[in-house]
C-alpha positions in Angstrom: 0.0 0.0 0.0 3.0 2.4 1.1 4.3 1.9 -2.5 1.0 2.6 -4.4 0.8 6.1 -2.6 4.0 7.0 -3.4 3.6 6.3 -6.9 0.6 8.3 -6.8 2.2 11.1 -5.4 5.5 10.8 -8.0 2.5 10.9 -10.8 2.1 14.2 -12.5 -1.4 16.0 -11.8 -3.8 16.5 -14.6 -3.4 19.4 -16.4 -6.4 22.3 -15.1 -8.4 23.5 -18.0 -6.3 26.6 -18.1 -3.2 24.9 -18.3 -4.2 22.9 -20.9 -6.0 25.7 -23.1 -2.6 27.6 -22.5 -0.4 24.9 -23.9 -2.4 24.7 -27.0 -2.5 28.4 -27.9 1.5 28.8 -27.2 1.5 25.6 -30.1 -1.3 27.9 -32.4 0.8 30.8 -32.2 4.5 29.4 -32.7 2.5 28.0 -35.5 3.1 24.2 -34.9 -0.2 23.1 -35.8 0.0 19.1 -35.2 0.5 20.2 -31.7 -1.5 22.6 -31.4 -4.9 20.5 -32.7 -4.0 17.5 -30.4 -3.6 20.1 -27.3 -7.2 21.7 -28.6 -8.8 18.1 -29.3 -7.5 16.7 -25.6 -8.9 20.1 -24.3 -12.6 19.7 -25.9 -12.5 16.2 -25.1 -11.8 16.9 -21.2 -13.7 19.8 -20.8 -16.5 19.9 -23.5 -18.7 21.9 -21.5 -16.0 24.6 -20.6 -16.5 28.8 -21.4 -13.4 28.1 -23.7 -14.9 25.7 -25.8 -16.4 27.8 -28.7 -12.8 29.3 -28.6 -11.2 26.2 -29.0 -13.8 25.3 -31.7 -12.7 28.6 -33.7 -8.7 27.6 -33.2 -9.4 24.0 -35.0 -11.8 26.0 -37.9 -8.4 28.2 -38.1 -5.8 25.7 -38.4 -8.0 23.4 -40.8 -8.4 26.8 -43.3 -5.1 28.0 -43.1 -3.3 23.9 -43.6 -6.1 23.9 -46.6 -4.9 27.4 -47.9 -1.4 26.3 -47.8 -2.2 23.0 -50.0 -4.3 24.8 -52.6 -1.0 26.6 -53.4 0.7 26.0 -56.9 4.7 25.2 -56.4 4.0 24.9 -52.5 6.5 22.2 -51.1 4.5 19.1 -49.9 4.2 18.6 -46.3 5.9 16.5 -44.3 4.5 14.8 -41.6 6.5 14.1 -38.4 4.2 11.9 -36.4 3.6 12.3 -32.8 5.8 12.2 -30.3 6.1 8.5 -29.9 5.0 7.6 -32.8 8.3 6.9 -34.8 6.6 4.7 -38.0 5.8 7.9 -39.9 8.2 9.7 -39.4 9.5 12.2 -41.8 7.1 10.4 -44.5 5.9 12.6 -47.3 2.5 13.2 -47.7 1.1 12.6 -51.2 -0.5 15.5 -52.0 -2.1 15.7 -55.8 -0.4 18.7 -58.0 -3.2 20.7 -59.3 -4.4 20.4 -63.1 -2.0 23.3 -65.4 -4.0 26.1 -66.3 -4.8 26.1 -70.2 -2.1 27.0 -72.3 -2.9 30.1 -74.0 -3.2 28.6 -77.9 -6.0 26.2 -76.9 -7.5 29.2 -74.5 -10.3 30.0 -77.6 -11.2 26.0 -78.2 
């Protein structure tokens, strides 16, 4: 029993609702987005019912335009995705992203 109460007390406390809203808007604006929606989706997951909810709701909106704004991009370098932070299988793997079609070249324009 002595040793399961001092594991408890070695264990690190739950992040408050604060704490973990915090960490995923210092991820949003250093703009490292993978962390940033798993800190957002952890936060509405735990606290679903919280003031800071519709907030977090705009943040994930936010980071799923702006990723789709980079993508539509002509010559934009494809991402790479790193994985997680244990998650070693993936990483560094190239996502395969679909060029966009060439525009018309201007002598078939008037076809």
């Amino acid at each position: 029993m002595v040793s399961m109460l001092a594991m408890m007390a070695c264990s690190e406390p739950e992040a408050t609702e604060t704490e973990l809203f915090e960490a995923a808007e210092v991820h949003y604006r250093g703009g490292n987005y993978g962390e940033a929606l798993s800190g957002y989706e952890a936060f509405l997951k735990r606290y679903p019912a919280s003031p800071l909810a519709p907030t977090v709701e705009m943040r994930l909106r936010n980071i799923h335009r702006e990723v789709s704004s980079v993508m539509e991009r002509q010559g934009s370098p494809s991402p790479v995705y790193h994985g997680s932070r244990g998650d070693q299988s993936a990483a560094a793997a190239p996502l395969k992203v679909p060029k966009p079609p060439a525009p018309p070249s201007p002598d078939h324009a008037n076809e």
